[in-house]
N, C-alpha and C positions, 0 to 999 in steps of 0.2 A: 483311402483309395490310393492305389500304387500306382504305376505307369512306367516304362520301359521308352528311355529314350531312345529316339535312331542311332545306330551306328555312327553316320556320318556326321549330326550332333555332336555324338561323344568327340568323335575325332577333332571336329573344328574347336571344341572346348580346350582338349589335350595341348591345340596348334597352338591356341593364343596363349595357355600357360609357357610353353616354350617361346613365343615372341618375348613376352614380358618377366624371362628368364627364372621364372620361380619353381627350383631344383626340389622344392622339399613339397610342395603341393604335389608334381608330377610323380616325386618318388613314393607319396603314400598312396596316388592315383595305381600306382604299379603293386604296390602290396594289399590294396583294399582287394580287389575285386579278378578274378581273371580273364576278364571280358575287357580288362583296362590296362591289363599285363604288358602286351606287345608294345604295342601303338606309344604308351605311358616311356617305356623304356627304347624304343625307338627316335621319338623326340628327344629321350634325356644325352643318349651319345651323340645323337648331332649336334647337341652342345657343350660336347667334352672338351673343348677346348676354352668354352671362357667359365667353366666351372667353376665357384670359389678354392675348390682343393686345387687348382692347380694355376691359373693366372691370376687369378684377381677376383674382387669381392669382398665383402663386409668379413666373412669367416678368416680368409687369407689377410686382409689386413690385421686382424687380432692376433694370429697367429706368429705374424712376422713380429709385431713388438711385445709378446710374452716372450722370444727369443733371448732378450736381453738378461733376464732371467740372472740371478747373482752365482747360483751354483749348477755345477755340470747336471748332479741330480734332479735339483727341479726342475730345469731345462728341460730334461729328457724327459720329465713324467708330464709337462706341458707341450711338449712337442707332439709325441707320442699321436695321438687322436687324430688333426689335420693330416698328419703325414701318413697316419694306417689308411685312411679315406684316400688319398692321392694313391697311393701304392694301391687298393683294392681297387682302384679305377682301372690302373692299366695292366693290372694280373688279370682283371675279366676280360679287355681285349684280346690281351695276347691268350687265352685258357679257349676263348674264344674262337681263332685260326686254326685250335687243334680239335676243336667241334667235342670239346670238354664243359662246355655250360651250357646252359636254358633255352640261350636264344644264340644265333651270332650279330653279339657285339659288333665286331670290325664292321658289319655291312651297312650300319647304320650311321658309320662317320662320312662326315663332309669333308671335314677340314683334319689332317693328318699333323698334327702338332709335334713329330719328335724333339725339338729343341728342349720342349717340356718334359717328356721322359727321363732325357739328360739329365735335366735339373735333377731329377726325382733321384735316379741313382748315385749323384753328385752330392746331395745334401746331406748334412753331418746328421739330421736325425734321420737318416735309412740305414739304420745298423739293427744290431740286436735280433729282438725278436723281430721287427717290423720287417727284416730284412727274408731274416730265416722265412716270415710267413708267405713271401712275395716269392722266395726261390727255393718252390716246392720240389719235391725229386721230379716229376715229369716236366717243369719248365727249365730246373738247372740241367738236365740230360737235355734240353729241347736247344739250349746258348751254348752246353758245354760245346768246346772246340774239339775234342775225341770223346765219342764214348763206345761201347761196345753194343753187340748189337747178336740177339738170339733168337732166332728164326723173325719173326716181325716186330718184335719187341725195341725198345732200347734201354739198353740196362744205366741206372744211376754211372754218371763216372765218378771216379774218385778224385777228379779233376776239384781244383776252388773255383767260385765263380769267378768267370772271364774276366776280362777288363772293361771298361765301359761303353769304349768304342765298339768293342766283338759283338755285346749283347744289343746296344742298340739297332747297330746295322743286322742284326740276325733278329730280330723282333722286327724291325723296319721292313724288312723285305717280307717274314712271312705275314704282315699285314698287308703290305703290298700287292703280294702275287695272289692272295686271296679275297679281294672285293674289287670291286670294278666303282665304287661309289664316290673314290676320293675328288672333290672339285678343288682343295687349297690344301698345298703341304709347307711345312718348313722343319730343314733340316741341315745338319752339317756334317758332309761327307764325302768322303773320297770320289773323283769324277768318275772310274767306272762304276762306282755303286749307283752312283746319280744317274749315268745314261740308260744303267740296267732296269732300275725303278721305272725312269720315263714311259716307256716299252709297253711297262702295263698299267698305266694310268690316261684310259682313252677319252674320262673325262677333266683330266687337269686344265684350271681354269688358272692359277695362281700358286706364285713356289718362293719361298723366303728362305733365301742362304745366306751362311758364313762369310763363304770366300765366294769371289767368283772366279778365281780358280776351279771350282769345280762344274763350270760350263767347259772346261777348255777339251773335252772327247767327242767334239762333236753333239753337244747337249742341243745345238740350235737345229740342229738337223732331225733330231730324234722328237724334239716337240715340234717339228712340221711334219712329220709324218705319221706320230701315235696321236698328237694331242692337238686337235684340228679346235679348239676351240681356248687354247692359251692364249693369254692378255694383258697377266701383271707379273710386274717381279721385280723382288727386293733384295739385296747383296747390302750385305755389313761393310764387305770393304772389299778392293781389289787391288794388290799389290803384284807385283812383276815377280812372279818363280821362275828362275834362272835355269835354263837357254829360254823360257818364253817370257813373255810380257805384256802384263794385263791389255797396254794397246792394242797388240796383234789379235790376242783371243778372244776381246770384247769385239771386236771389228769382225770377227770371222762369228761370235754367236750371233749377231745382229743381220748378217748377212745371210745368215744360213733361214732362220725364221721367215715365214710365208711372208711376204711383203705386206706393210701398212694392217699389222694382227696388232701388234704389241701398244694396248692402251695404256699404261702403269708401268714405269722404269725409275727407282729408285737405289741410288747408294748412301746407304747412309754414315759411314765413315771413312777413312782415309784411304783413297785410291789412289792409282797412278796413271789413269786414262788421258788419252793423249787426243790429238786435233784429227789424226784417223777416227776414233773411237765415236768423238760428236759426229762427225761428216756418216758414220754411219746408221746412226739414229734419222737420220733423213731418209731410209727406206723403209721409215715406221710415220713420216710425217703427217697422212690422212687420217690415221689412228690415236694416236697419242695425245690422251688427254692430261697426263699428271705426269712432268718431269720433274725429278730432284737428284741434285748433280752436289758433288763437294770436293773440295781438294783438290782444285784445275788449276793450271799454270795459265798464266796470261796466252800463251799460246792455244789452249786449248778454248778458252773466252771469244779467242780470236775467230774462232770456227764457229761460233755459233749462229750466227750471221746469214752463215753457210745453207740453213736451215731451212730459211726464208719464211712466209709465213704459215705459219701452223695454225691450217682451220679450225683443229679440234680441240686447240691446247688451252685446257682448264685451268691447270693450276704449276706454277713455276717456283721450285726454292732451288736457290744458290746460294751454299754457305763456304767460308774457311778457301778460301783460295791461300793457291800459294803466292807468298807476298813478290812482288814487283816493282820495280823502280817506277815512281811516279812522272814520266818523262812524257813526252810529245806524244809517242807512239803509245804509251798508255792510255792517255784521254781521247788518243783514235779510235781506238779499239772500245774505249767503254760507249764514245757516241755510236758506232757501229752497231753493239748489242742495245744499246736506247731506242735506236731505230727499227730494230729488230723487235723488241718487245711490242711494242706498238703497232707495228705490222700483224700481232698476232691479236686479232678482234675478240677473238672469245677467250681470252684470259679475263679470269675471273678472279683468282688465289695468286695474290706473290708474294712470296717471303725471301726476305736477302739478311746474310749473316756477314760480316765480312769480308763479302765478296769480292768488290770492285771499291773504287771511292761509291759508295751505293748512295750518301748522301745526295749528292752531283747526279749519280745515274737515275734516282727517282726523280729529281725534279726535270729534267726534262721529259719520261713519261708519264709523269703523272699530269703531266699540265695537255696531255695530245687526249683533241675531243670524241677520238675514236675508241678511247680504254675506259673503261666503265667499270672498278674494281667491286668487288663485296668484304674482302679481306685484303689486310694489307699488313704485313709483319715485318718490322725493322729494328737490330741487333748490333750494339757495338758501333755506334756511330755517336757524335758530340752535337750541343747544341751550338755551340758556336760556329758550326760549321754549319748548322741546317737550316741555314734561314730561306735559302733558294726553295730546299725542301718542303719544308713548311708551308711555304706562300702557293707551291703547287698543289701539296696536299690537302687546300681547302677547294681544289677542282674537282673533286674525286666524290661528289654527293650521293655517289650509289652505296657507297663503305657502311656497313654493315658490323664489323668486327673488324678491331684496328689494336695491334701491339705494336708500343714502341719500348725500344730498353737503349739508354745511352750516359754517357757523362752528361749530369745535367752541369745548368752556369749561372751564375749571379746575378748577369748582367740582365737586368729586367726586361729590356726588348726582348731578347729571345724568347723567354717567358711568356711574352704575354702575347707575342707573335702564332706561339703555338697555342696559345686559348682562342684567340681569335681563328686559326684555320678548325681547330675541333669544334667551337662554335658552330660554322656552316655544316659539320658534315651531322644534318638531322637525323638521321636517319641510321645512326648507329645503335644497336644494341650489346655489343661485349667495345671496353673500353681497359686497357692497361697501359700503364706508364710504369712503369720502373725505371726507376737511379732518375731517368732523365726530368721527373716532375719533382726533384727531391730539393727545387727551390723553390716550389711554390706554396704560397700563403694562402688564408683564408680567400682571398678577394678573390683572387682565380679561379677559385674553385665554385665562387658566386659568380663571378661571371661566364663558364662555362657552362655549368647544368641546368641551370632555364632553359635552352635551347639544344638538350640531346632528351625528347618526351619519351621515346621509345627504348632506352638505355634498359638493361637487365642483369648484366656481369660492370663491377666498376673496381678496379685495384690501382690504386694512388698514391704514392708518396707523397711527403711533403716538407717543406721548413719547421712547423710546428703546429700540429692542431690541439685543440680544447672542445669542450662541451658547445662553445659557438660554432664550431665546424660541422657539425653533425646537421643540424638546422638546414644546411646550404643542401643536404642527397634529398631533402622531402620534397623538391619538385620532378622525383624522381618516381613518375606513379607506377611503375613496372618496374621497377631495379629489388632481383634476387637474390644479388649477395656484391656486399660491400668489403673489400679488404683493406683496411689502412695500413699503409708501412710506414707514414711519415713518425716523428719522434712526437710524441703525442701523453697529454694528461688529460683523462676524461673520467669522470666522478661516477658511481651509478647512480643518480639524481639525475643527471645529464642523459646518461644512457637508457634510462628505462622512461624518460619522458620523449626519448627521442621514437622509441619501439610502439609508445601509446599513439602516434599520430599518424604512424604508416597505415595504409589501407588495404584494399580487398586485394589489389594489385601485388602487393609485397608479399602475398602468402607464400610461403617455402622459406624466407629471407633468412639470409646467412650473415651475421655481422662477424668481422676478422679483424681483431685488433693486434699488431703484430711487433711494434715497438716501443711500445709503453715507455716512460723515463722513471716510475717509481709505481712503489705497490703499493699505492694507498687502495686501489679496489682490492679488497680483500677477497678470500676463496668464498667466502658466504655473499659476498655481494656479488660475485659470480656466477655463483650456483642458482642468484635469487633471478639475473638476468636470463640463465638460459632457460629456466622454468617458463618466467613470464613470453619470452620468445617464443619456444615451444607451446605454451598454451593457447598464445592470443595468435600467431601466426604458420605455427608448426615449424621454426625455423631453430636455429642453431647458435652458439656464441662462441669462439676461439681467441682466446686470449694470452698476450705475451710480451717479458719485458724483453728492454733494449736490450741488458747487460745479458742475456742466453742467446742473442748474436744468432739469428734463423739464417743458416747458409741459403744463398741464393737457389740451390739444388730443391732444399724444401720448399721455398715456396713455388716454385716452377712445378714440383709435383701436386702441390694443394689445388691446384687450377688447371691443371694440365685437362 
């Protein structure tokens, strides 16, 4: 007996393959049947952006390390595949604006990714045929910069293809000027191309650029008048273009924006915003819940103050100031922004990079009974110096997720001063130490995790561990992946008795063994642990010696 599901059925089935990002169910959902067609390939483009072909994913990560590949040939005949998939992605977009395919593509994206295209055109395997097959005679006539033109036709030019700025900002806009759909774009482009885009984007919610130079034509104006429901935005970096100055232009987009809109303001690298620039972030102060700021002079620290308290502010990073004499007026200024932080109640997320003395500056807010963190991330700071720190940090019992990265020290009080504050904070579940736990012994590591029950992510350094270390994570009934960096010899005798006694709790468990001192575990006693992992708890095994030296870069990505 057969049966005919509802429509709306079908649909909510389609939705949740797209929550739960599974690209090749919905794409034989689109070829099965044509009753599955539309809907099938309408959820697939409003996922074009975290596609495996082109940000990230199990496929994209494969692909980036057959890269390394020994010879140009294989290279290319490994490349090849991923890259025709990325390239066919956005030939059907753009084929798409000239009402040349099935459906239109373009009306179905949310999020406008050019950064990505770039890449696409950028990358050494878009050559050859993959290139030829992407820049068919109606789209190279569609970028070419001249072509000719017979009663309505446009004839091929004899033009090469353009540069890659031409083509993208000439793709970029005829996506633009033809969907009304986009809610989140990022791209990098010249200011009147950016203010011309704004214009026709009535649903822009969020915009991720290069420079922020390219706000300076009055971009703040043009998303208060086209894009009445803009809120976030992100800038790589903002340097001073000479006669103007990232100061003046950040102050004048900030001003220009409807007042108290902008929830999300982030730069994330080298800028040159000045103590105008924060004072004007304070006509966004009822809104703003995610500030992250970098590359501030003491001067501009000095304004923050200025701000006063931010009802709505969530989440706070301050990284990489520019350095400063450590003088009287220094430590004015960082108790002024201590005060400040704590004036703001609903901060939840702070992360500091070498900001301020940030050691100094946490311990007096973290010790104020009115800041109640969930996260707390601190970077580039010494234990010797953190003992103030420390002693505050064990007031903070709502912490939740807590990284620290610093010089650690020998001297065993700091050590165990900091066991004793991680002790109290129960209630943690992601837990990192780098460099700075990289004196700690077994004992510390006993005397800390009896008392985090809720623990789930744990990455630890140490002085030296063995097959006895391992013993110390099993009061750890919830902990999904374990990473050790300390210098470390552990047997699989050790290790596969350690896997036999986790329980129900540990299923997914990732064990990371990251600096090994010698290779007595061999590749087959390797292979035998991540079977048995995989079998008894579906989980994972990564293993590596000391002497392959893992840059700090990789592990920061393994966890990120």
């Amino acid at each position: 007996m057969t049966f005919a599901l509802a429509g709306d059925v079908l649909y909510i089935i389609l939705d949740i393959l797209g929550d739960e990002k599974d690209y090749n169910s919905l794409f034989q959902c689109a070829i099965s049947s044509r009753c599955f067609t539309e809907h099938s390939l309408a959820v697939l483009y409003k996922l074009c952006d975290t596609s495996p072909v082109r940000g990230g994913g199990t496929e994209d990560e494969q692909f980036r390390s057959r890269r390394v590949a020994t010879t140009w040939g294989s290279t290319k005949g490994e490349q090849d595949p991923a890259i025709r998939k990325w390239a066919l992605l956005w030939r059907s977009i753009v084929l798409s604006t000239l009402d040349q395919t099935y459906l239109p593509y373009y009306s179905y994206i949310r999020y406008l990714d050019l950064d990505d295209f770039a890449d696409l055109l950028r990358d050494p395997g878009f050559t050859g045929e993959v290139k030829e097959d992407f820049f068919t005679p109606e789209l190279l006539n569609f970028v070419s910069h001249d072509y000719q033109a017979k009663g309505n036709k446009r004839l091929r030019s004899s033009r090469l293809v353009p540069d890659n700025d031409w083509v993208m900002v000439t793709i970029g806009t005829a996506i633009v000027q033809k969907t009304m759909s986009i809610r989140g774009m990022s791209c990098n482009v010249r200011p009147e191309t950016l203010s011309a885009w704004i214009e026709d984007l009535p649903l822009l919610q969020s915009l991720t650029i290069w420079s922020g130079d390219a706000l300076s034509q009055h971009a703040g104006d043009k998303l208060r008048n086209h894009c009445p429901a803009f809120k976030h935005l992100t800038i790589y970096g903002w340097k001073n273009n000479p006669p103007r100055t990232a100061e003046a232009d950040c102050e004048q987009f900030l001003n220009e924006l409807r007042p108290n809109t902008l929830e999300y303001f982030e730069i994330l690298s080298y800028s040159q915003l000045g103590p105008r620039s924060i004072k004007s972030i304070g006509s966004h102060l009822n809104s703003l819940a995610e500030l992250k700021l970098t590359s501030l002079t003491i001067e501009s620290i000095a304004e923050l103050p200025s701000l006063t308290a931010a009802p709505a502010l969530n989440v706070l990073v301050l990284t990489d100031s520019i350095p400063a004499a450590r003088d009287e007026n220094f430590y004015a200024v960082v108790r002024r922004v201590a005060e400040w932080m704590c004036s703001c109640r609903s901060l939840r997320r702070l992360e500091l990079r070498r900001f301020v003395d940030d050691s100094f500056l946490l311990s007096q807010v973290l010790a104020d009974e009115g800041i109640h963190l969930t996260t707390l991330s601190l970077a580039g700071y010494a234990m010797v110096d953190g003992r103030a720190f420390h002693e505050a940090l064990a007031c903070q019992q709502t912490l939740q997720n807590l990284y620290l990265r610093g010089e650690a020290s020998e001297f065993m009080q700091g050590n165990e001063l900091l066991v004793q504050a991680i002790s109290q904070l129960n209630n943690l579940r992601e837990l990192e130490l780098k460099d700075i736990s990289d004196c700690f012994t077994t004992d510390h590591v006993i005397a800390m995790t009896p008392y985090l029950p809720h623990l789930e992510r744990l990455w630890i350094s140490g002085d030296f561990f063995d097959d006895g270390a391992l013993n110390t994570f099993l009061c750890l009934p919830k902990l999904q992946s374990l990473a050790i960096h300390a210098f470390s010899r552990f047997t699989a005798d050790g290790i596969l008795g350690f896997i036999s006694q986790l329980g129900p709790g540990n299923r997914g468990f990732n064990l990371t063994i990251l600096n090994a001192v010698d290779s007595s575990l061999t590749e087959e006693a390797q292979n035998v642990i991540r079977d048995t992992l995989k079998v008894s708890l579906d989980g994972s095994f990564d293993y590596g010696l000391a002497q392959e030296e893992y840059s700090d870069t990789d592990s920061d990505e393994m966890y990120e």
